[in-house]
C-alpha positions as CSV (number, residue, x, y, z in Angstrom):
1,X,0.0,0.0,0.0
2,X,2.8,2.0,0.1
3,X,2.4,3.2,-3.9
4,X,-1.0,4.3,-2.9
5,X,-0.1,8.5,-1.7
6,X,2.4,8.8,-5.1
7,X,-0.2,7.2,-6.8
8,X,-2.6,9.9,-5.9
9,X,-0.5,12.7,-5.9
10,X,0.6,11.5,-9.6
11,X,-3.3,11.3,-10.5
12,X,-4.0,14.6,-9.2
13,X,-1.1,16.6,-10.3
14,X,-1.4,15.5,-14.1
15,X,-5.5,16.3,-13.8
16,X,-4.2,19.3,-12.4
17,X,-1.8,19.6,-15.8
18,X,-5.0,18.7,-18.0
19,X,-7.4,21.1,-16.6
20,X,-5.1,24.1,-17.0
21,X,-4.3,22.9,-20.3
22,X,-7.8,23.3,-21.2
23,X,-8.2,26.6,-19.7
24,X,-5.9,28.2,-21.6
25,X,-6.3,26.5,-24.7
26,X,-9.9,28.3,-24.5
27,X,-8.3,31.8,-24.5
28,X,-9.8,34.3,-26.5
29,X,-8.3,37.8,-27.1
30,X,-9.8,40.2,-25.4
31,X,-10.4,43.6,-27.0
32,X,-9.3,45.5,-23.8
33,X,-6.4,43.6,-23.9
34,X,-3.6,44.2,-25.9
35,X,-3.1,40.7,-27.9
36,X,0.2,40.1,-26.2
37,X,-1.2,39.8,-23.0
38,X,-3.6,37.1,-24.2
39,X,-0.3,35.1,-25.6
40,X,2.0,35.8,-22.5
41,X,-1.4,34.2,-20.7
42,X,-1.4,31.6,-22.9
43,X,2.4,30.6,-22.6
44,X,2.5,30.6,-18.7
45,X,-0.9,28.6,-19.1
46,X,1.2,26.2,-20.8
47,X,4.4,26.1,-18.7
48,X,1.9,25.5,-15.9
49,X,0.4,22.4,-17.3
50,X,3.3,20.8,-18.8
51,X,4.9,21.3,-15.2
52,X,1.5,19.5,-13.5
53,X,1.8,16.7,-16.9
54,X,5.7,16.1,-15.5
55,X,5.0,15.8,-11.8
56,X,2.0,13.4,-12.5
57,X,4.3,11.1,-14.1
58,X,7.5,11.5,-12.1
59,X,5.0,10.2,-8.9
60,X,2.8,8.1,-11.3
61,X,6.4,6.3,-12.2
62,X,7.2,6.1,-8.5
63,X,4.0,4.4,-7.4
64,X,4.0,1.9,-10.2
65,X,7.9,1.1,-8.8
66,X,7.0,0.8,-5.0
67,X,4.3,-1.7,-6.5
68,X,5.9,-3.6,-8.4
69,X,8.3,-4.1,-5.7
């Protein structure tokens, strides 16, 4: 039972990855807003998720190692 707290870290952080993914791929520009604002949004959107997608599978990896073994 010891791969179960990675495990759901893992699960939780990549959903975490996925939902911010989805927010941002959603953004429209805004007239108020210059366009580069909506791009820089976009970007850290991105570095955001990716860094959730990594973490999620760096703990997802662990878990499925402490149950294997």
């Amino acid at each position: 039972m010891s791969w179960l707290a990675p495990a759901t870290f893992g699960l939780i952080a990549a959903g975490g990855g996925v939902f911010c993914y989805v927010l941002v791929a959603n953004l429209e520009p805004q007239p108020e807003y210059p366009e580069l604002m909506t791009d820089l949004a976009r970007l850290l959107g991105l570095g955001i998720a990716l860094c959730g997608l990594v973490i999620g599978a760096v703990f997802l990896r662990a878990a499925a190692s402490a149950y294997i073994a």
